[in-house]
N, C-alpha and C positions, 0 to 999 in steps of 0.2 A: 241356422238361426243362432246368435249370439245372448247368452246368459241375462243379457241386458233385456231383450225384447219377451223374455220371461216374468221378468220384471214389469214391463207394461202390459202383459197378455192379464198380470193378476190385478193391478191396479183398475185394469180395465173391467175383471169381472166385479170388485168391489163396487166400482160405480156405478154396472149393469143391477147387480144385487140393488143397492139403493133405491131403486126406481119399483124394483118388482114391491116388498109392501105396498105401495100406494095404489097400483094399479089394480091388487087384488080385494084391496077397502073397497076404493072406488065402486068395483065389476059388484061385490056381493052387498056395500048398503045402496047404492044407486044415487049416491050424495059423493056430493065433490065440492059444495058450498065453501069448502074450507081451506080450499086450492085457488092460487091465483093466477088466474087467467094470464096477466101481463110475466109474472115470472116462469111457466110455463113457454110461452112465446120468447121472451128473449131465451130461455134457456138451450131452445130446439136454435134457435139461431146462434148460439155460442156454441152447440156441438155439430150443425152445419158448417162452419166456422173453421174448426180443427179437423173435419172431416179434410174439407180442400185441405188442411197444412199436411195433415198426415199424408194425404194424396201426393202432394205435389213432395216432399221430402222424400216419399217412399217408404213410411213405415207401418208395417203391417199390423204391428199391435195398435196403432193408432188408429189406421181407418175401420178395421175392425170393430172395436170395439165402439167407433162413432158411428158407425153402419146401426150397429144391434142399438146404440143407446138413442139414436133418432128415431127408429121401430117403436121400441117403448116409449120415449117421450110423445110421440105420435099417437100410440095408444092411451095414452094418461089425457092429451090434448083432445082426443075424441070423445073419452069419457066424461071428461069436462063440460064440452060444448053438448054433447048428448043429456046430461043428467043436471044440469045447471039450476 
């Protein structure tokens, strides 16, 4: 592994990080009234998205960390549609 894919391994936990506050609002007031539904969706599909690029270029920091952040976006999206 090259110093560089370091570099996106951290990138990739800041963005993972990002998502964790919301999901744990979410989970403990049972309100998500203040979450949008449409930005949610295209979201999951912009890290669907770079999932395939990271796939197809072959970079491991990239799929990675779009693997865990469609997990969580998945979970925020279900919390959503469950507590609406």
């Amino acid at each position: 592994m090259q110093y560089i894919d370091y570099l996106g391994f951290f990138a990739g936990a800041l963005i993972l990080a990002s998502l964790v506050p919301q999901i744990i609002k979410s989970w403990r007031t049972k309100e998500t009234k203040d979450i949008s539904l449409a930005m949610f969706i295209i979201y999951l599909l912009g890290v669907i998205t770079w999932l395939i690029y990271g796939i197809l270029v072959k970079s491991l920091p990239m799929t990675v960390t779009n693997v865990l952040c469609l997990f969580l976006a998945s979970i925020n999206l279900c919390l959503k549609i469950k507590y609406k």
